[in-house]
Jmol script that loads the backbone (N, CA, C; Angstrom):
load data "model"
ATOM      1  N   UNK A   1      -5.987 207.711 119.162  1.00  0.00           N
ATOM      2  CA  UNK A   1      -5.746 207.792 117.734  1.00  0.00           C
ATOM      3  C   UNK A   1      -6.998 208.325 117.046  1.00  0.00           C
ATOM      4  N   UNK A   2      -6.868 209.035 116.157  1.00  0.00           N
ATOM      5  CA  UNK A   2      -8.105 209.789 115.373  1.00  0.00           C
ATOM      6  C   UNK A   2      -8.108 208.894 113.938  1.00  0.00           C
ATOM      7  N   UNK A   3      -9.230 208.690 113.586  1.00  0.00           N
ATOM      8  CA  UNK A   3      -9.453 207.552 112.475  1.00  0.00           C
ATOM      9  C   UNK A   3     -10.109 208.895 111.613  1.00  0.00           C
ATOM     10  N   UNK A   4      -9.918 209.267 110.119  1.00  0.00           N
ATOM     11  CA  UNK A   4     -10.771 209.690 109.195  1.00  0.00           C
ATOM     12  C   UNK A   4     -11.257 209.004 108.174  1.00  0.00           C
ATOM     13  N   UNK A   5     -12.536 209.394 108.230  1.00  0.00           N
ATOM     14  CA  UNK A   5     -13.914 208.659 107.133  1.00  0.00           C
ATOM     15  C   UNK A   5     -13.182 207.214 106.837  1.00  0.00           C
ATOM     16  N   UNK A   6     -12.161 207.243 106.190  1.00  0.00           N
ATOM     17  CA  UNK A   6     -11.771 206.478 104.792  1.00  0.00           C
ATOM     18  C   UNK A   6     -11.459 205.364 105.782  1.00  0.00           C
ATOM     19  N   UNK A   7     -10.530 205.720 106.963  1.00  0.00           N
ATOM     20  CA  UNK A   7      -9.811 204.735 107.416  1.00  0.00           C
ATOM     21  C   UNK A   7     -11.169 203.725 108.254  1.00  0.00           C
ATOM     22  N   UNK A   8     -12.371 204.004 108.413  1.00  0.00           N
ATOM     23  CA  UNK A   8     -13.409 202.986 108.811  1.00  0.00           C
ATOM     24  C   UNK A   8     -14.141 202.652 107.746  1.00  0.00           C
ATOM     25  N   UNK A   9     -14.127 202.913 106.524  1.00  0.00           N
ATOM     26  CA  UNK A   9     -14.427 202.062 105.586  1.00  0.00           C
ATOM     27  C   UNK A   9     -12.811 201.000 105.043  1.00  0.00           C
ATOM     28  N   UNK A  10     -11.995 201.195 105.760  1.00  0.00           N
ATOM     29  CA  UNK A  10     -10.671 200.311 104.936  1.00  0.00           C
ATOM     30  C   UNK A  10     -11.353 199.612 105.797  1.00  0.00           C
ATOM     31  N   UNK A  11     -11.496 199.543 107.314  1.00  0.00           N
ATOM     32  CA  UNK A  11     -11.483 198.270 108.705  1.00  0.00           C
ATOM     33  C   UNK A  11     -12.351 197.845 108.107  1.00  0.00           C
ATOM     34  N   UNK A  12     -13.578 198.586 107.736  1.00  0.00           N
ATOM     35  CA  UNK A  12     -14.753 197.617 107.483  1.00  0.00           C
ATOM     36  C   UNK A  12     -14.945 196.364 106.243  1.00  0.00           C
ATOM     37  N   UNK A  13     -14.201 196.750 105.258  1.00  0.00           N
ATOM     38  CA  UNK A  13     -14.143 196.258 104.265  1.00  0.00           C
ATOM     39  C   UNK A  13     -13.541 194.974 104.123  1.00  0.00           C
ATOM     40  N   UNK A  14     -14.605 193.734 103.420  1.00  0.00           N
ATOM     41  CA  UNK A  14     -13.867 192.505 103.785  1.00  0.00           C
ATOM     42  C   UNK A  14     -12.296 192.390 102.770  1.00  0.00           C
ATOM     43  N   UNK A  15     -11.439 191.388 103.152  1.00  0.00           N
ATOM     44  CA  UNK A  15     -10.652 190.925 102.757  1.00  0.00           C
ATOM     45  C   UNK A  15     -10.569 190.327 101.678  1.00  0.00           C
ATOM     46  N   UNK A  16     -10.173 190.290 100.465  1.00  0.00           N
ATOM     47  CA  UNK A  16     -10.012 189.351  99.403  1.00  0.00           C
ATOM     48  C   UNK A  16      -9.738 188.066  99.904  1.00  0.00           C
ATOM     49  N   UNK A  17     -10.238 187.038  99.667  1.00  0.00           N
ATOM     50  CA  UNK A  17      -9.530 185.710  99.981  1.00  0.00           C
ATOM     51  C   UNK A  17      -8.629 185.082  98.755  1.00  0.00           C
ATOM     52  N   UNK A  18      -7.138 185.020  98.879  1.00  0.00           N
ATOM     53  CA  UNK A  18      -7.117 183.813  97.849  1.00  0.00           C
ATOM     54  C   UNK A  18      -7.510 182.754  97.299  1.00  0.00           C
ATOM     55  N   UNK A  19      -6.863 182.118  96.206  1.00  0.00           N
ATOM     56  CA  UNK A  19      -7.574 180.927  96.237  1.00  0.00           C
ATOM     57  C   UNK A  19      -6.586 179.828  97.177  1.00  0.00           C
ATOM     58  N   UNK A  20      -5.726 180.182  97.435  1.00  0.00           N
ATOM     59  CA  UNK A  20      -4.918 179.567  98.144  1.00  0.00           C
ATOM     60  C   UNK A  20      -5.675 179.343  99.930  1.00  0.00           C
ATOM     61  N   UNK A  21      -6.042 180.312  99.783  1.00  0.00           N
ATOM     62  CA  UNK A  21      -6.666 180.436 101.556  1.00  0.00           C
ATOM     63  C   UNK A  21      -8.039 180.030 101.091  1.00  0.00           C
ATOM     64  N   UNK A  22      -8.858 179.840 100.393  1.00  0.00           N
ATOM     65  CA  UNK A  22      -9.858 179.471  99.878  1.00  0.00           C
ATOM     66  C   UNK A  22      -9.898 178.098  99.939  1.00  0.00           C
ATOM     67  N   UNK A  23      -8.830 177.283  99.588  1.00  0.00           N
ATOM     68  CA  UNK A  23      -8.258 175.814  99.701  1.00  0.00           C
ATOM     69  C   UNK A  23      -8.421 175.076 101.059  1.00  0.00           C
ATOM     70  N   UNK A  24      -7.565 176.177 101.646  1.00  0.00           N
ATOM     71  CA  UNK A  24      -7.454 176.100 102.930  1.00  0.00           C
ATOM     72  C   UNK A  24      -9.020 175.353 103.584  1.00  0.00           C
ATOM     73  N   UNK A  25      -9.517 176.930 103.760  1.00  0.00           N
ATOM     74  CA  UNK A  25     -10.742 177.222 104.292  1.00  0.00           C
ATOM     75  C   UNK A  25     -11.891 175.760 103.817  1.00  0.00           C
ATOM     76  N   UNK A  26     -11.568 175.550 102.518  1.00  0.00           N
ATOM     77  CA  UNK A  26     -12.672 174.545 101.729  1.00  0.00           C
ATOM     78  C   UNK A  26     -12.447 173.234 102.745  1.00  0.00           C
ATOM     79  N   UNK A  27     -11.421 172.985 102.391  1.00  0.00           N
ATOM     80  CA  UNK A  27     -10.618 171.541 102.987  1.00  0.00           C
ATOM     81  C   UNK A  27     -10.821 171.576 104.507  1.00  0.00           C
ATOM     82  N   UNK A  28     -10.794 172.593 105.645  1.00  0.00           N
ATOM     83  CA  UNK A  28     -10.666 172.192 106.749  1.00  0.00           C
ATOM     84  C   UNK A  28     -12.229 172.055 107.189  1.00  0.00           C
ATOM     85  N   UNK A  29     -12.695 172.644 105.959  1.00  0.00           N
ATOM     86  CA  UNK A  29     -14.810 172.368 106.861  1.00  0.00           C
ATOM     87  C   UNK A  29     -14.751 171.421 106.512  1.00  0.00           C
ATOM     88  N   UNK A  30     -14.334 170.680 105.415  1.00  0.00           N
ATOM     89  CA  UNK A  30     -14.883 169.120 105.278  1.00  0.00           C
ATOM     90  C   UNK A  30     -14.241 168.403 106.117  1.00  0.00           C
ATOM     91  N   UNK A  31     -13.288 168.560 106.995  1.00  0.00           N
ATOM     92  CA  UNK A  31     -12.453 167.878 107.779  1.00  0.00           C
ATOM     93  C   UNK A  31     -11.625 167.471 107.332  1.00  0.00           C
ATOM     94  N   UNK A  32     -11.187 167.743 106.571  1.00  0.00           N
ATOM     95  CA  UNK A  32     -10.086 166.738 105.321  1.00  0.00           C
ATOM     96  C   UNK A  32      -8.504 167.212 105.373  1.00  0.00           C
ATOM     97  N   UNK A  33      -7.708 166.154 105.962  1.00  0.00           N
ATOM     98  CA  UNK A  33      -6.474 166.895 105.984  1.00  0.00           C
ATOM     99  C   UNK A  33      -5.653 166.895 104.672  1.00  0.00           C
ATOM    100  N   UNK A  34      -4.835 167.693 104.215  1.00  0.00           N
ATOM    101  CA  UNK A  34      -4.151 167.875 103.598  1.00  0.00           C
ATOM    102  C   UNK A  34      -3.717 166.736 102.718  1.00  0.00           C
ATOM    103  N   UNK A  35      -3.020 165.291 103.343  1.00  0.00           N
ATOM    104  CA  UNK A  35      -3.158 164.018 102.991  1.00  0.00           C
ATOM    105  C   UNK A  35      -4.258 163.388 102.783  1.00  0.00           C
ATOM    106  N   UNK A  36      -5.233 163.677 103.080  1.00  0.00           N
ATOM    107  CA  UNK A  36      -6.827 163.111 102.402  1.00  0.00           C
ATOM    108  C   UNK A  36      -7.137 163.726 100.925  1.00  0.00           C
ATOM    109  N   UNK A  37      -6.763 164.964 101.012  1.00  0.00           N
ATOM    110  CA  UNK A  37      -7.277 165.738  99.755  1.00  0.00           C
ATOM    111  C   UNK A  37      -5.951 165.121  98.441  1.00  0.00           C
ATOM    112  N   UNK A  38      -4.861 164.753  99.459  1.00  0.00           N
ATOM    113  CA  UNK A  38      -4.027 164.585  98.148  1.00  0.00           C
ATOM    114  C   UNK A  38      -4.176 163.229  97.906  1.00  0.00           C
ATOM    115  N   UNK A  39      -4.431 161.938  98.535  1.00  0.00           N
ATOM    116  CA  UNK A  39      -5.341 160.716  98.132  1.00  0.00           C
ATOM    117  C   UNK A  39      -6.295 160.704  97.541  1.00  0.00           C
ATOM    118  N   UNK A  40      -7.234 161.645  97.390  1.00  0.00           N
ATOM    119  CA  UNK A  40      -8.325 161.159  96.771  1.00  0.00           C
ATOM    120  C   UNK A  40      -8.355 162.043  95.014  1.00  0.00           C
ATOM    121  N   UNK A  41      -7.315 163.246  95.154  1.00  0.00           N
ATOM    122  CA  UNK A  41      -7.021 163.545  94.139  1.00  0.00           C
ATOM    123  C   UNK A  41      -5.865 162.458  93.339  1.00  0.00           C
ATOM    124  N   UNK A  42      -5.273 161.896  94.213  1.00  0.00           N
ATOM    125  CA  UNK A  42      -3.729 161.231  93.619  1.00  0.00           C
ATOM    126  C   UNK A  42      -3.015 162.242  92.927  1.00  0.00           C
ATOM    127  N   UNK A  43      -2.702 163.051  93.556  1.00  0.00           N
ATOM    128  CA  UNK A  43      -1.521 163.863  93.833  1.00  0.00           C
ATOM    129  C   UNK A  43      -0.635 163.827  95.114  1.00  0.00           C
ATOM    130  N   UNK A  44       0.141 164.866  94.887  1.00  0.00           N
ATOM    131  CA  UNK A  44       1.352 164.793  95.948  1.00  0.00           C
ATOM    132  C   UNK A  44       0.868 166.001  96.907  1.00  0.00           C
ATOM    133  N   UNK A  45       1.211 165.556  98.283  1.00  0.00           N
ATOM    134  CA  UNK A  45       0.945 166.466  99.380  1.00  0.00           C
ATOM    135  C   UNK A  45       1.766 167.831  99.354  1.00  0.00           C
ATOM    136  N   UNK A  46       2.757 167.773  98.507  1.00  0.00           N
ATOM    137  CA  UNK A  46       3.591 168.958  98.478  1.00  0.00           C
ATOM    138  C   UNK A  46       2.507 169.888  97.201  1.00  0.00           C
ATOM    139  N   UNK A  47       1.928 169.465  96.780  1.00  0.00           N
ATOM    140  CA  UNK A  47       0.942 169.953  95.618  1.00  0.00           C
ATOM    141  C   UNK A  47      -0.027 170.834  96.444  1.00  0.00           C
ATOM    142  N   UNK A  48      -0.799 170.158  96.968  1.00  0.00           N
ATOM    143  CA  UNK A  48      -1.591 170.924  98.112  1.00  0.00           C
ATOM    144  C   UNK A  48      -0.950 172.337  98.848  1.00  0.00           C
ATOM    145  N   UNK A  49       0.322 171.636  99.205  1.00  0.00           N
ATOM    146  CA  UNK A  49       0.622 172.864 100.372  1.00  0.00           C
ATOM    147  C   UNK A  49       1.110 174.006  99.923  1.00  0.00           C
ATOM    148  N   UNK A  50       1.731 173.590  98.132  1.00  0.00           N
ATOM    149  CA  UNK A  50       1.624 174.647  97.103  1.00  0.00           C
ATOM    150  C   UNK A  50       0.678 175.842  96.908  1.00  0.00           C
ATOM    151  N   UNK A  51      -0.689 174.860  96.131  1.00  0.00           N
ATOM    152  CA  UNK A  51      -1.917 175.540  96.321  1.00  0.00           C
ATOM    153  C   UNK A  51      -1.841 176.353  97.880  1.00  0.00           C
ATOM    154  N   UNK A  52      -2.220 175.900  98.583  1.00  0.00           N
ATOM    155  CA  UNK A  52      -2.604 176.680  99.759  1.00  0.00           C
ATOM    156  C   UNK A  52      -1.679 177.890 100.252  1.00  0.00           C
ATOM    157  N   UNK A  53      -0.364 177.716  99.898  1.00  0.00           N
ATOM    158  CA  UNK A  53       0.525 178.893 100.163  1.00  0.00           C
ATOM    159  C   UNK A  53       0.424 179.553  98.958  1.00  0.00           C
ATOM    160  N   UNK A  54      -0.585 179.357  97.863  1.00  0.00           N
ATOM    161  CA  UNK A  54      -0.690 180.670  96.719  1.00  0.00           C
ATOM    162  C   UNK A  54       1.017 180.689  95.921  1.00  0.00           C
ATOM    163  N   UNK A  55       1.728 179.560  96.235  1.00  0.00           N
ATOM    164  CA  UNK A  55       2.791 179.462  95.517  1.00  0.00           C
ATOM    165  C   UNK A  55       2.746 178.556  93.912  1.00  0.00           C
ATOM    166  N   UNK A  56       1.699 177.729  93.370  1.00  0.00           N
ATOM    167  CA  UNK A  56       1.069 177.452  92.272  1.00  0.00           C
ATOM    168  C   UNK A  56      -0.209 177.386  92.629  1.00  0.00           C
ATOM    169  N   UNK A  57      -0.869 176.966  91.250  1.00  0.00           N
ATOM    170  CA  UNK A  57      -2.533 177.404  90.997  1.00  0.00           C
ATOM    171  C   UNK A  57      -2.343 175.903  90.056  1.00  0.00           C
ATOM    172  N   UNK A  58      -3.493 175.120  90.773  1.00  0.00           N
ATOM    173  CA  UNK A  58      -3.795 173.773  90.442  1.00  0.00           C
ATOM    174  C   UNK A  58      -4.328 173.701  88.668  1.00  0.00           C
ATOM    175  N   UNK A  59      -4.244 173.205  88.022  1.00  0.00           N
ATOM    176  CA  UNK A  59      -4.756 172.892  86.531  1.00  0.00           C
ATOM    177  C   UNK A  59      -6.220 172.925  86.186  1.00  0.00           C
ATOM    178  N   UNK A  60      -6.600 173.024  85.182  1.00  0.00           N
ATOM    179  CA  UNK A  60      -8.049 173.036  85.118  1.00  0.00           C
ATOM    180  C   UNK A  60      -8.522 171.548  85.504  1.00  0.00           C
ATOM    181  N   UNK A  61      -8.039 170.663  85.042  1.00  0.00           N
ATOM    182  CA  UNK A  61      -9.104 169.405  85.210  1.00  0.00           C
ATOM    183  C   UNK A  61      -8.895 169.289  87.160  1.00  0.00           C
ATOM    184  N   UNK A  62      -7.881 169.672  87.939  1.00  0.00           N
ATOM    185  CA  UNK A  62      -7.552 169.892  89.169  1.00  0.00           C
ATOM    186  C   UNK A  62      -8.857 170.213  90.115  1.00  0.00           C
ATOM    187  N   UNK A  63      -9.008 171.801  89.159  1.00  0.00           N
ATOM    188  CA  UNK A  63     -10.050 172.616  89.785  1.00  0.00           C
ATOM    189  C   UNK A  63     -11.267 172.118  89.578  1.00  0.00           C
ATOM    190  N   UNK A  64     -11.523 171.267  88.917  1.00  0.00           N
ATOM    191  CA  UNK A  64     -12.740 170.317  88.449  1.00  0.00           C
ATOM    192  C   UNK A  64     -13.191 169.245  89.922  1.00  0.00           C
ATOM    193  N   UNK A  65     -11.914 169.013  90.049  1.00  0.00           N
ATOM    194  CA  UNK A  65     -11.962 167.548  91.105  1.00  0.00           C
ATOM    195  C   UNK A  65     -11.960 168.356  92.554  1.00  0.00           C
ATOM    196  N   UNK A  66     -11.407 169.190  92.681  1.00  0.00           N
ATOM    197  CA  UNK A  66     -11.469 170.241  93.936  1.00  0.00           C
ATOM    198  C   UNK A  66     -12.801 171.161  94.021  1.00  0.00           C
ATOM    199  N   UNK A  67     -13.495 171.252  92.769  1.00  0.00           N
ATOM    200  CA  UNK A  67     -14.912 171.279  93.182  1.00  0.00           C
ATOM    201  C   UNK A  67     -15.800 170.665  93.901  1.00  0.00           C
ATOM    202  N   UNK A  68     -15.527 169.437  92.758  1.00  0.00           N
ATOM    203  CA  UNK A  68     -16.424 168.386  93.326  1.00  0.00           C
ATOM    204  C   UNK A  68     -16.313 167.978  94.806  1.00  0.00           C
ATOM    205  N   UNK A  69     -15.210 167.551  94.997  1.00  0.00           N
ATOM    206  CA  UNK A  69     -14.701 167.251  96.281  1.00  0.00           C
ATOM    207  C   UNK A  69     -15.492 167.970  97.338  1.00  0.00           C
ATOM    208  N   UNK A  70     -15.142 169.364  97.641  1.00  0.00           N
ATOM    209  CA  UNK A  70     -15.314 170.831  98.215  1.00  0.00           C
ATOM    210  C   UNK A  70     -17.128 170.538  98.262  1.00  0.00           C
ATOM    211  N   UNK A  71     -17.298 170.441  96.810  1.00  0.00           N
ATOM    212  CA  UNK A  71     -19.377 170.926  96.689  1.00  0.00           C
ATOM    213  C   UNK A  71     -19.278 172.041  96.163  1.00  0.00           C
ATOM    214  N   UNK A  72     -18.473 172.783  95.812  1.00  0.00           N
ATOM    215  CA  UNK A  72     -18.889 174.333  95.424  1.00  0.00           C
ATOM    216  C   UNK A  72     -18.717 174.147  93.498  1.00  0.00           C
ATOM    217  N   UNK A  73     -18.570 175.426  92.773  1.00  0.00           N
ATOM    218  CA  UNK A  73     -18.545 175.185  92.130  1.00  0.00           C
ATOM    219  C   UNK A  73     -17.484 175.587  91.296  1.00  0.00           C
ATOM    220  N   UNK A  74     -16.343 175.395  90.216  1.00  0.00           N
ATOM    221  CA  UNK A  74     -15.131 176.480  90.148  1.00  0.00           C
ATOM    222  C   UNK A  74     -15.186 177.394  89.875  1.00  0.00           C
ATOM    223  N   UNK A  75     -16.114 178.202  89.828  1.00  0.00           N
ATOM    224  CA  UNK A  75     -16.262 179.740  89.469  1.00  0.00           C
ATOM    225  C   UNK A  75     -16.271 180.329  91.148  1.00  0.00           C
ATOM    226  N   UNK A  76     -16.996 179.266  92.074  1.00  0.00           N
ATOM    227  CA  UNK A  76     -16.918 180.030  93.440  1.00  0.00           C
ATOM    228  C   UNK A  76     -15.241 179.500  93.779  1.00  0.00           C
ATOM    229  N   UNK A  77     -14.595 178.903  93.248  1.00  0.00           N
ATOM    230  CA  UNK A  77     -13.430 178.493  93.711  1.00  0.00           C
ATOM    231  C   UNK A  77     -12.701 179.660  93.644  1.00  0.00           C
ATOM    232  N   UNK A  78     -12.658 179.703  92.056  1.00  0.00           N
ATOM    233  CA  UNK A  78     -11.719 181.310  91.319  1.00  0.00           C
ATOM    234  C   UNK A  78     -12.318 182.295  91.858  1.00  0.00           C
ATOM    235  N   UNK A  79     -13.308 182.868  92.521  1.00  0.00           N
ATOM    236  CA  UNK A  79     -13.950 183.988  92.788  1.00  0.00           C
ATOM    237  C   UNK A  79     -13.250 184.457  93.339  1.00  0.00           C
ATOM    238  N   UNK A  80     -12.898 186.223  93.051  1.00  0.00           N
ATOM    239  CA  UNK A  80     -12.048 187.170  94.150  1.00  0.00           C
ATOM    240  C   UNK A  80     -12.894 188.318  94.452  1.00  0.00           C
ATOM    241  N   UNK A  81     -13.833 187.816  94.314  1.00  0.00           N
ATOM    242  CA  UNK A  81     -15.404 188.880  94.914  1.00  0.00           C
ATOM    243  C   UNK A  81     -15.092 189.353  96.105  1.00  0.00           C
ATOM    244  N   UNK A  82     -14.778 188.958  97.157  1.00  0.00           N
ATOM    245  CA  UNK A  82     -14.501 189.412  98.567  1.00  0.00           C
ATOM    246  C   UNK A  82     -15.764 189.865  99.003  1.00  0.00           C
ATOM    247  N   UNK A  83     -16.746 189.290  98.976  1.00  0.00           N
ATOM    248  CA  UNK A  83     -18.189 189.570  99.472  1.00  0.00           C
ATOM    249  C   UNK A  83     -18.354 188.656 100.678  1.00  0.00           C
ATOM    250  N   UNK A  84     -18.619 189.604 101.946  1.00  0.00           N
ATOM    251  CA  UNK A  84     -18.633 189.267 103.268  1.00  0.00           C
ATOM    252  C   UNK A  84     -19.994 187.984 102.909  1.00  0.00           C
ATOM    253  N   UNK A  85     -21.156 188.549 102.477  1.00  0.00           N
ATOM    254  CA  UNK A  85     -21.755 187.786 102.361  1.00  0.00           C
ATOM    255  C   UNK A  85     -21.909 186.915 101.914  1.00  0.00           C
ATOM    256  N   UNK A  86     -21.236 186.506 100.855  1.00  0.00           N
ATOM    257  CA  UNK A  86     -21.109 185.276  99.982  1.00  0.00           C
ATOM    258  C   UNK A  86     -20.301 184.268 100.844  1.00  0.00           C
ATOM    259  N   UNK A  87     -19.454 184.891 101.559  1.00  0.00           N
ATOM    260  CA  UNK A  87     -18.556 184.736 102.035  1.00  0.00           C
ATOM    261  C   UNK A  87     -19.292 183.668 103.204  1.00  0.00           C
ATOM    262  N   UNK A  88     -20.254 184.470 104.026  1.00  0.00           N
ATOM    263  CA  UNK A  88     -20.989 183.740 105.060  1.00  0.00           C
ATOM    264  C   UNK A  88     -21.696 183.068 104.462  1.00  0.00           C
ATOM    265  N   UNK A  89     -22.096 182.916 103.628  1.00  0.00           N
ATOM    266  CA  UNK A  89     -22.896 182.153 102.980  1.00  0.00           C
ATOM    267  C   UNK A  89     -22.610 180.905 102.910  1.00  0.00           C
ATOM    268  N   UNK A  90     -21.368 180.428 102.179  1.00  0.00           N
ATOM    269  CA  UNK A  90     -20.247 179.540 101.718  1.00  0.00           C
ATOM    270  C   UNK A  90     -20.117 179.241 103.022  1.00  0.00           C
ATOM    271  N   UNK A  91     -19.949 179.662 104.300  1.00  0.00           N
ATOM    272  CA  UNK A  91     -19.319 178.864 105.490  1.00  0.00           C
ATOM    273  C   UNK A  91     -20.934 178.007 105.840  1.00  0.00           C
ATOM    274  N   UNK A  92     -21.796 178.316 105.693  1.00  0.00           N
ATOM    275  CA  UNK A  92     -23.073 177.708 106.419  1.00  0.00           C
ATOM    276  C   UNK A  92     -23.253 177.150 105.754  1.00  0.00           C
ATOM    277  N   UNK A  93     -23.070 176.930 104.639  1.00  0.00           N
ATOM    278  CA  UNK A  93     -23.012 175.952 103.487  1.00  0.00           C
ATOM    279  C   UNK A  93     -22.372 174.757 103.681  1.00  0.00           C
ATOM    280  N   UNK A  94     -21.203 175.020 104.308  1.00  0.00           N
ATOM    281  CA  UNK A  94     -20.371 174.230 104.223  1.00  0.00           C
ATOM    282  C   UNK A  94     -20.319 173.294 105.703  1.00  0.00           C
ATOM    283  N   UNK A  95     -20.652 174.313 106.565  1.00  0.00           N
ATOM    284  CA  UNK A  95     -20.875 174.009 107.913  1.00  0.00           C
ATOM    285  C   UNK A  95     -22.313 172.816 108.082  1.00  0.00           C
ATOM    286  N   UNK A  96     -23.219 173.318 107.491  1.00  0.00           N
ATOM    287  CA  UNK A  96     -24.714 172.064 107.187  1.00  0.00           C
ATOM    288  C   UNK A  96     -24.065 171.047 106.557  1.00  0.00           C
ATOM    289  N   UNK A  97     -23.551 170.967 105.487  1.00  0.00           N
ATOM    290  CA  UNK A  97     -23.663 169.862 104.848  1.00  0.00           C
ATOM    291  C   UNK A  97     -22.050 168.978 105.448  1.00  0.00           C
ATOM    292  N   UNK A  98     -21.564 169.202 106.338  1.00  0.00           N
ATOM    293  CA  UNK A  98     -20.496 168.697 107.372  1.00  0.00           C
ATOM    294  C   UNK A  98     -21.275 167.784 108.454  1.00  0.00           C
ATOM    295  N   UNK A  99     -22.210 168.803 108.951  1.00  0.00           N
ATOM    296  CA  UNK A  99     -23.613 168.197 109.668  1.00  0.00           C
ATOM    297  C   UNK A  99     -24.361 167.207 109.376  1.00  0.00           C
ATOM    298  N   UNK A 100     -25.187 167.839 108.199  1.00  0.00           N
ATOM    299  CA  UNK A 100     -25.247 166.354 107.599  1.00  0.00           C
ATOM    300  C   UNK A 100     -24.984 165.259 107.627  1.00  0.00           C
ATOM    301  N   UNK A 101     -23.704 165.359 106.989  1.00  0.00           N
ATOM    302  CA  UNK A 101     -22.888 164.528 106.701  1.00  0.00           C
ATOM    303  C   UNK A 101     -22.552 163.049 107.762  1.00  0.00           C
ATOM    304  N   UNK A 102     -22.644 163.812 108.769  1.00  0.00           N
ATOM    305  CA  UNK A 102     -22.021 163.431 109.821  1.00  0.00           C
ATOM    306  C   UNK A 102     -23.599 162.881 110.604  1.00  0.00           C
ATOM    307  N   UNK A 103     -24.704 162.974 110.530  1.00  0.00           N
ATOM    308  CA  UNK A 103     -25.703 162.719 110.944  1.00  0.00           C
ATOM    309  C   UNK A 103     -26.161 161.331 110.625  1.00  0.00           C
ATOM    310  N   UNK A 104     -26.100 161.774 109.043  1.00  0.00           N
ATOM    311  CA  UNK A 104     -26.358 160.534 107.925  1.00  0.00           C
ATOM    312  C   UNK A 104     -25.040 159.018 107.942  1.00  0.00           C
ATOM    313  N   UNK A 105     -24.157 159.656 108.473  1.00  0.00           N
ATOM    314  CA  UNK A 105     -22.864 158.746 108.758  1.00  0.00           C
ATOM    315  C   UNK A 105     -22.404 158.587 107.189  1.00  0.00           C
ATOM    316  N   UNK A 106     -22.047 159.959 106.714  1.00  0.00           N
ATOM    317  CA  UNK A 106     -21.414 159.784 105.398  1.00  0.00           C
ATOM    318  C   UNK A 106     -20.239 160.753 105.505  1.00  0.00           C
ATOM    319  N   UNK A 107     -20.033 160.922 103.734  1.00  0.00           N
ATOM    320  CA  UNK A 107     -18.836 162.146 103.909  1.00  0.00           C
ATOM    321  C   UNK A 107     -19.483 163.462 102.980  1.00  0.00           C
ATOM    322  N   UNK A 108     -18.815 164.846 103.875  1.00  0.00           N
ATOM    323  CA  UNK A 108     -19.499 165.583 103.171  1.00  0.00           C
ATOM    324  C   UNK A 108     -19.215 165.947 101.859  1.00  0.00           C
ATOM    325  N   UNK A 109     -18.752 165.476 100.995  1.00  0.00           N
ATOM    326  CA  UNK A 109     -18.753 165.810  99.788  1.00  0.00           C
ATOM    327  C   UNK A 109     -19.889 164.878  99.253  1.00  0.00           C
ATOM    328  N   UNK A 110     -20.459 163.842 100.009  1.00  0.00           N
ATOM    329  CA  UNK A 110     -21.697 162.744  99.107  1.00  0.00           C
ATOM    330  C   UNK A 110     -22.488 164.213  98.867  1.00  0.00           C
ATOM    331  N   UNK A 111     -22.893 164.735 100.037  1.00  0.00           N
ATOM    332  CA  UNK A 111     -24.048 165.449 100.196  1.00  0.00           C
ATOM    333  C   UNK A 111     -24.002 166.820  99.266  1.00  0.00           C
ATOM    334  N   UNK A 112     -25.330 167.328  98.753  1.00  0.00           N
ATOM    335  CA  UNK A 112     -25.386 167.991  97.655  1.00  0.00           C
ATOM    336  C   UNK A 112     -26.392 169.256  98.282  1.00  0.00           C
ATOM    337  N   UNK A 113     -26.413 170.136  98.605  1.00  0.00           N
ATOM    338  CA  UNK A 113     -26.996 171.176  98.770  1.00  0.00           C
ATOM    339  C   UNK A 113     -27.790 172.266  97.870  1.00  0.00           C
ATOM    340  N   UNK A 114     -28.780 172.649  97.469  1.00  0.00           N
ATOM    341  CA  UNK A 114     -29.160 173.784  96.495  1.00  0.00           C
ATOM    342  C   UNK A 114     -29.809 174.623  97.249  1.00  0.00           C
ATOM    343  N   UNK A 115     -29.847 175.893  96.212  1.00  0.00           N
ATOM    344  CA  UNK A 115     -29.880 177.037  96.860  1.00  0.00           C
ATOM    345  C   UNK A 115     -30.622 177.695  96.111  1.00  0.00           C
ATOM    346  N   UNK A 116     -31.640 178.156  95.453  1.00  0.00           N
ATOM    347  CA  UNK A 116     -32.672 178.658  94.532  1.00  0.00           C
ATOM    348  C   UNK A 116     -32.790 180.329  95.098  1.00  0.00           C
ATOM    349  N   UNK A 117     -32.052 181.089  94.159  1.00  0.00           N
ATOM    350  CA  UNK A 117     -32.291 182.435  94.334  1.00  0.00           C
ATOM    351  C   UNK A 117     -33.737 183.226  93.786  1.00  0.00           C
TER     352      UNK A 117
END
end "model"
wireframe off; spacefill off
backbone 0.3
color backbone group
């Protein structure tokens, strides 16, 4: 198969993430299943699996508590930047303070991370 210019900048180019797959992604580094996230929000598990299939978009005070929860912040929640790097960024982020977490014998949302650009 013959690839031109364009078509190795499409491969290369990261993916948009939803926020739905964003959910996803947040929730399974903390280890948190689906029924954890909807206990500690007190919501319904069908709410979650909403969010995550990008079939509704959680409320503002929602996205507040799914910050916190997560550690990030809701602007990185809503973000549709699709920046590989931010992107890796956010996983080692998330991946340490799991570590942590787990070192200290806590949960990772206690733990608070900064990042000084």
């Amino acid at each position: 198969m013959i690839h031109s210019p364009i078509d190795s900048l499409i491969e290369g180019a990261p993916a948009i993430e939803t926020l739905g797959a964003r959910l996803a992604r947040l929730r399974r580094m903390q280890g948190l299943s689906k029924t954890d996230v909807a206990d500690r929000l007190g919501i319904s598990i069908t709410a979650i699996c909403h969010w995550e299939q990008d079939r509704s978009r959680p409320k503002a005070v929602r996205l507040r508590s799914l910050s916190q929860l997560f550690g990030v912040s809701t602007a990185d929640l809503l973000s549709d930047d699709g920046v590989a790097g931010r992107q890796n960024l956010a996983d080692l982020v998330a991946r340490t303070r799991a570590e942590i977490a787990r070192v200290a014998g806590t949960n990772p949302s206690k733990v608070r991370i900064v990042i000084e650009m």
